[in-house]
MARNU-391062 format. One record per residue (C-alpha): residue number from 1; chain; x, y, z. Coordinates in nm, 3 decimals, always signed. Layout:
N
{seq = NUM; mol = A; X = X; Y = Y; Z = Z};
...
//
This chain:
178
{seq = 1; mol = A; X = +0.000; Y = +0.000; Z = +0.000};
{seq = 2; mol = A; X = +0.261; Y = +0.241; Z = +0.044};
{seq = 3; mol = A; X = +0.410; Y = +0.192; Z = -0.287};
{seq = 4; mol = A; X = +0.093; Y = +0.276; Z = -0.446};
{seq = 5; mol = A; X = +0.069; Y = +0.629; Z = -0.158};
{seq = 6; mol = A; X = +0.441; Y = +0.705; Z = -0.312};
{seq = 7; mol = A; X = +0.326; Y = +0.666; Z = -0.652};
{seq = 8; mol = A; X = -0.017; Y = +0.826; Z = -0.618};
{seq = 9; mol = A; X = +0.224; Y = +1.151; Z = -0.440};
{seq = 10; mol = A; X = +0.432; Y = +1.151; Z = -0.757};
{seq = 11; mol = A; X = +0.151; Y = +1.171; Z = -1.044};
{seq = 12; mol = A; X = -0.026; Y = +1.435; Z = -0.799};
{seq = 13; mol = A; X = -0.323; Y = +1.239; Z = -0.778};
{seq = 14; mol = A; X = -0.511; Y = +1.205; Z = -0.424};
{seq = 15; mol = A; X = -0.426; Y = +0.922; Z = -0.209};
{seq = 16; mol = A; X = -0.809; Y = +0.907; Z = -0.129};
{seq = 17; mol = A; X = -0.857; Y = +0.830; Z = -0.492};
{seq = 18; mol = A; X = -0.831; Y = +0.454; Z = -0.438};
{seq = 19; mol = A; X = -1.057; Y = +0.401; Z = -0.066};
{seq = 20; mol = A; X = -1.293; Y = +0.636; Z = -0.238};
{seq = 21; mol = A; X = -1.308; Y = +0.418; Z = -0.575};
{seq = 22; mol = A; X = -1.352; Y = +0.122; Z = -0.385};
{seq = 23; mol = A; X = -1.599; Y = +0.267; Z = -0.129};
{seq = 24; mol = A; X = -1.799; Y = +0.391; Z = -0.417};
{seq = 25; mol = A; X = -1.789; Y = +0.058; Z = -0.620};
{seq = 26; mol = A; X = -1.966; Y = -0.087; Z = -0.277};
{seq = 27; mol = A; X = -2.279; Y = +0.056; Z = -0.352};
{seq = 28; mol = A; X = -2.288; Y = +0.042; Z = -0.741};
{seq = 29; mol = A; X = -2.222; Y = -0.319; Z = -0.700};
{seq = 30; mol = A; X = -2.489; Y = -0.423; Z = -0.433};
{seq = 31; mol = A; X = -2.794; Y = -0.496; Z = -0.696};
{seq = 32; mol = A; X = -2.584; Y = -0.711; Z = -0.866};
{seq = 33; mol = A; X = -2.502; Y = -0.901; Z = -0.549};
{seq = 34; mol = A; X = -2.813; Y = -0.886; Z = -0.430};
{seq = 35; mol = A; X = -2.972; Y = -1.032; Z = -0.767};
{seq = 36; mol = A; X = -3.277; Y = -0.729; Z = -0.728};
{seq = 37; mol = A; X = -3.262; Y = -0.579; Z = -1.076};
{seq = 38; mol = A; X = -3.264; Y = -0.888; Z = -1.298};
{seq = 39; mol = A; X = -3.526; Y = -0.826; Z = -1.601};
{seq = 40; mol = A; X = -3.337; Y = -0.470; Z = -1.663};
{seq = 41; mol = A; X = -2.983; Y = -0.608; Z = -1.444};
{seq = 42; mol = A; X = -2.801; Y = -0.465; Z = -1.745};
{seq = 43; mol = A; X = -2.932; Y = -0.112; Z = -1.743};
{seq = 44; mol = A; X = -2.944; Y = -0.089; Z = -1.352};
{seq = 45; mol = A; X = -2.577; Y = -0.219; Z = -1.308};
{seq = 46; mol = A; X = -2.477; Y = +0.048; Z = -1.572};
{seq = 47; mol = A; X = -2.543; Y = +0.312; Z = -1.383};
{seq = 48; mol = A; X = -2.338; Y = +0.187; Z = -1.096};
{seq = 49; mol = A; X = -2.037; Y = +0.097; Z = -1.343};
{seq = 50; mol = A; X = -2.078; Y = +0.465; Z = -1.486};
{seq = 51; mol = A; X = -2.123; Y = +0.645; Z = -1.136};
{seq = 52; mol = A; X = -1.777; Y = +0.470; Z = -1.044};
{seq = 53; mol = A; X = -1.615; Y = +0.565; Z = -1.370};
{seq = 54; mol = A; X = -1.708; Y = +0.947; Z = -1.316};
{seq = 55; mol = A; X = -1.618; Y = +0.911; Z = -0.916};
{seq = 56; mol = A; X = -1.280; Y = +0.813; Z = -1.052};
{seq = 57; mol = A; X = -1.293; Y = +1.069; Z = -1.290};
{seq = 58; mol = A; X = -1.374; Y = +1.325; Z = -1.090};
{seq = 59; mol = A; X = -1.107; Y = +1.221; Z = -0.851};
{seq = 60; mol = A; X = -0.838; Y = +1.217; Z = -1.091};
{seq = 61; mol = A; X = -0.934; Y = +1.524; Z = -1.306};
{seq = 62; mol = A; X = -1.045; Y = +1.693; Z = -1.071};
{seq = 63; mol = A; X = -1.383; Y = +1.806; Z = -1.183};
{seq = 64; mol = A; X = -1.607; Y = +1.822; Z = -0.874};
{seq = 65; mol = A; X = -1.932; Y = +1.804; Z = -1.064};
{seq = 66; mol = A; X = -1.836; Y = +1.479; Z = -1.166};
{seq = 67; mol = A; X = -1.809; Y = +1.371; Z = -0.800};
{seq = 68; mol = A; X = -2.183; Y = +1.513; Z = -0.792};
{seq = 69; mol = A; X = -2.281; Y = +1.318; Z = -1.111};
{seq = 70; mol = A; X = -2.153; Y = +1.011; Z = -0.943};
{seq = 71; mol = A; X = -2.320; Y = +1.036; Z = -0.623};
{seq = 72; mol = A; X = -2.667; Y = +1.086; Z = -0.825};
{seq = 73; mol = A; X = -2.652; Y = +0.789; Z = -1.041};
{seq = 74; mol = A; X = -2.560; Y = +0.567; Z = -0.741};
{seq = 75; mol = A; X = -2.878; Y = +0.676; Z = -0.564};
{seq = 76; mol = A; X = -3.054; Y = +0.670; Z = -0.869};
{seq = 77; mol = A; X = -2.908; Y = +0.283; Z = -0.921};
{seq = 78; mol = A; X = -3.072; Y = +0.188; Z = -0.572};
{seq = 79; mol = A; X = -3.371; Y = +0.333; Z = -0.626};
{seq = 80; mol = A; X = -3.447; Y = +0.204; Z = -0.956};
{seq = 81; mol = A; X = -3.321; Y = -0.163; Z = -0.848};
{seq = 82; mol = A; X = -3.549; Y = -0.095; Z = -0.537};
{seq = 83; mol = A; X = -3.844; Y = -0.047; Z = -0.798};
{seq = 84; mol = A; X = -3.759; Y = -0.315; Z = -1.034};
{seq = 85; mol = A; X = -3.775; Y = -0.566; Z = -0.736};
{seq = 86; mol = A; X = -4.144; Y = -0.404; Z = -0.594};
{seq = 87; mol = A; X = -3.946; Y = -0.385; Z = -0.240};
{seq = 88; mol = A; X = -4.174; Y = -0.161; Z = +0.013};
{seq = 89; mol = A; X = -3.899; Y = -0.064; Z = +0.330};
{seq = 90; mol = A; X = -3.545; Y = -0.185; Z = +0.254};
{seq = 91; mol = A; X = -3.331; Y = -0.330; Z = +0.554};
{seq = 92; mol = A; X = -3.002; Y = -0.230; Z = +0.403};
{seq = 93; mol = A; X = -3.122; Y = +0.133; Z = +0.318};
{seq = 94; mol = A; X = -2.950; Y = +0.273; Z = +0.654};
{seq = 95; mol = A; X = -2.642; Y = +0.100; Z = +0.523};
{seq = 96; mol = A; X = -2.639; Y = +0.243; Z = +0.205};
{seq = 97; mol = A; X = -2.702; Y = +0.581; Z = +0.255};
{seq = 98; mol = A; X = -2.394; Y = +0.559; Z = +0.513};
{seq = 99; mol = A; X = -2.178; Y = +0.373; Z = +0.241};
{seq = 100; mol = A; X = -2.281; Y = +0.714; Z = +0.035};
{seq = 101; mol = A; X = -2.220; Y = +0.906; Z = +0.277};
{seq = 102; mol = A; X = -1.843; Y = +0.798; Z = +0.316};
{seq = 103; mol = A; X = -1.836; Y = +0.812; Z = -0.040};
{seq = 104; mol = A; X = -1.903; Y = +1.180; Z = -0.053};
{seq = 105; mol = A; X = -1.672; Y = +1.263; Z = +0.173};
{seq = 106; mol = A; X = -1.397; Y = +1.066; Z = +0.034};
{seq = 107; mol = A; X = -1.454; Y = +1.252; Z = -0.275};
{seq = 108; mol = A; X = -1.438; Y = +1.601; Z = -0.130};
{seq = 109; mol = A; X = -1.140; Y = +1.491; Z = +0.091};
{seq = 110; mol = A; X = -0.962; Y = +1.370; Z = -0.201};
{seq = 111; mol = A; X = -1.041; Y = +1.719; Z = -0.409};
{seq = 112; mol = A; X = -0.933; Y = +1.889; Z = -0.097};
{seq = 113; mol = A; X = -0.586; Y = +1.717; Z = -0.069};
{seq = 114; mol = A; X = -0.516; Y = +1.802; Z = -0.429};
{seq = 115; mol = A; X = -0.545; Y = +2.126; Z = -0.368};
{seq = 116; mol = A; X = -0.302; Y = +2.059; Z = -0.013};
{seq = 117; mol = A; X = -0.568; Y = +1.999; Z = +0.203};
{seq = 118; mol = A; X = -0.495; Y = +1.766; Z = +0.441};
{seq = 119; mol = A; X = -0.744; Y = +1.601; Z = +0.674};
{seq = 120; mol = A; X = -0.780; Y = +1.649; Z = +1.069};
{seq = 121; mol = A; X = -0.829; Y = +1.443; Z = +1.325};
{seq = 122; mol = A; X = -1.115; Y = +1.596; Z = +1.431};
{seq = 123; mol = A; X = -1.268; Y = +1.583; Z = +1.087};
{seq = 124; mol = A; X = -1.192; Y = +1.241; Z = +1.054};
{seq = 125; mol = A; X = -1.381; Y = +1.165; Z = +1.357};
{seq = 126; mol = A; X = -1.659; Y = +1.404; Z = +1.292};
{seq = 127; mol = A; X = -1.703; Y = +1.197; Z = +0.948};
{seq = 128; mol = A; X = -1.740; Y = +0.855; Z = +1.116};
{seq = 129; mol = A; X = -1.987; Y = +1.010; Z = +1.369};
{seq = 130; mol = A; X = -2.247; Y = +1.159; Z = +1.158};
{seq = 131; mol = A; X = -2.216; Y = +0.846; Z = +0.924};
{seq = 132; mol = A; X = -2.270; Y = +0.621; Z = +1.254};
{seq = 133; mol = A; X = -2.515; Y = +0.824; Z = +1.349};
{seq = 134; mol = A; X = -2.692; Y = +0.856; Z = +1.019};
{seq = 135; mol = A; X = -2.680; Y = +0.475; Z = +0.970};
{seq = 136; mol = A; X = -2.845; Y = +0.439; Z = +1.374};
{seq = 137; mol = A; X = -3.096; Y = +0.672; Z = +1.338};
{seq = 138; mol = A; X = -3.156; Y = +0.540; Z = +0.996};
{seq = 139; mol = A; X = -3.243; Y = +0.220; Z = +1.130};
{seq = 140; mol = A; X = -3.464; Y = +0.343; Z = +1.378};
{seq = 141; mol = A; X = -3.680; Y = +0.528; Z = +1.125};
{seq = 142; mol = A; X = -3.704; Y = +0.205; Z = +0.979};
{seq = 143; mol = A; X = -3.762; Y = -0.012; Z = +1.238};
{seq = 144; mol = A; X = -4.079; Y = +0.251; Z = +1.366};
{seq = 145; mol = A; X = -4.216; Y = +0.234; Z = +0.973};
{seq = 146; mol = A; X = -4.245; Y = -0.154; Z = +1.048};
{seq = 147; mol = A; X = -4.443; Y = -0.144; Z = +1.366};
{seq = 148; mol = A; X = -4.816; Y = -0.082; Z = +1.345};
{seq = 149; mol = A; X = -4.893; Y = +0.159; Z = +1.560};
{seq = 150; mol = A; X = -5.247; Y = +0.305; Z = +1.551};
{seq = 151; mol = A; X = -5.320; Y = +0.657; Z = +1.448};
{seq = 152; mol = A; X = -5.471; Y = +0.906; Z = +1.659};
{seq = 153; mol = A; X = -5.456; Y = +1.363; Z = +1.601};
{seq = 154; mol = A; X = -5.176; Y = +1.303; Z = +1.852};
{seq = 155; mol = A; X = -4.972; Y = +1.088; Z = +1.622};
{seq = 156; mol = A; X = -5.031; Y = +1.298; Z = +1.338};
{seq = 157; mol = A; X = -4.924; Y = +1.653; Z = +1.490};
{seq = 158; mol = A; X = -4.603; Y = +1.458; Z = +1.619};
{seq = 159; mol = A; X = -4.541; Y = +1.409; Z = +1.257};
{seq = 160; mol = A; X = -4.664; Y = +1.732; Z = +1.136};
{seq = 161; mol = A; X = -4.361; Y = +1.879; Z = +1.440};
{seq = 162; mol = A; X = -4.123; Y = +1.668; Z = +1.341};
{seq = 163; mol = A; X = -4.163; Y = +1.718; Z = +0.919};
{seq = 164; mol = A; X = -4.189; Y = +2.101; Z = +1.001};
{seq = 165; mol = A; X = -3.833; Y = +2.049; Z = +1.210};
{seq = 166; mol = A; X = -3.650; Y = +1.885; Z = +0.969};
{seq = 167; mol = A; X = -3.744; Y = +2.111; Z = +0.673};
{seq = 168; mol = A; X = -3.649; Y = +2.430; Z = +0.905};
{seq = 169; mol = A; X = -3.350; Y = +2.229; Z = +0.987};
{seq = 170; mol = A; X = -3.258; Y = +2.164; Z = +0.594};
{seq = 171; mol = A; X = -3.348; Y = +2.585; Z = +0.534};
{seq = 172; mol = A; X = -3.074; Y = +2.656; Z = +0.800};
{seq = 173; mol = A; X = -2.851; Y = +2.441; Z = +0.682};
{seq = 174; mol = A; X = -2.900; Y = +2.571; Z = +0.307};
{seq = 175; mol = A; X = -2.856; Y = +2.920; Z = +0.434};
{seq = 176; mol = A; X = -2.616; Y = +3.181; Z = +0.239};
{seq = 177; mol = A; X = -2.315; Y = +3.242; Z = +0.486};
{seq = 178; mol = A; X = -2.171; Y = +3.608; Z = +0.379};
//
């Protein structure tokens, strides 16, 4: 592995280039390991095979819109093998989305450190958190979807709360900074 970090330092290309590449071919690769997309598996695997090849491109370029087109078509290759198989709540969806998550950040890491970023501990750590986080709470979303719990105005205003939080929370977020 170092050989391949010296090498990778002497061409100027990222040394997240290669965890990224293989973090993103995780994802593109899990319908065809899964067997979900098979009438259209062609057209559904693709997608994942092109959202590497533009992850790597964007990577080795570096064109960060490529890094954008990437991440798209891998969510768009999970939905659309989630839809080809009829699958109501997926299981692995709190997985995935983390595995995406990483894979964003790899990318922007590995932009960064060809422009002599380099990456701090504390971002490091911050990463892993919000993708362990992301993948728990994830899975808690899911696993209240799959109990029955009866209705009630109660029930409903909690929800009402709670979509009115997170779409304040996305506005702040989205917020101009001067």
């Amino acid at each position: 592995m170092t050989a391949l970090m010296r090498w990778l330092n002497r061409t100027g290309l990222s040394p997240w280039v290669v965890p990224g590449s293989m973090l993103a071919a995780a994802p593109a690769s899990y319908p065809a390991v899964t067997q979900e997309a098979a009438p259209a598996a062609p057209a559904v695997l693709g997608l994942g095979g092109l959202a590497v090849v533009l992850f790597v491109a964007g990577q080795t370029l570096p064109l960060p819109s490529l890094l954008a087109w990437a991440l798209g078509l891998l969510a768009i290759e999970y939905l659309a093998a989630l839809e080809l198989r009829g699958a109501g709540l997926d299981v692995v969806a709190p997985l995935y989305s983390a595995a995406l998550f990483l894979c964003a950040e790899l990318g922007w890491l590995g932009l960064e450190a060809r422009r002599g970023g380099r990456l701090w501990a504390g971002r490091a750590v911050g990463i892993a958190v919000v993708a362990l986080a992301g993948g728990t709470v994830g899975t808690l979303v899911l696993l209240l979807a799959a109990v029955q719990i009866a209705g009630g105005a109660a029930l409903t205003g909690l929800g009402v709360a709670a979509a009115v939080a997170v779409a304040g929370c996305i506005a702040w977020l989205a917020r101009r900074q001067p």
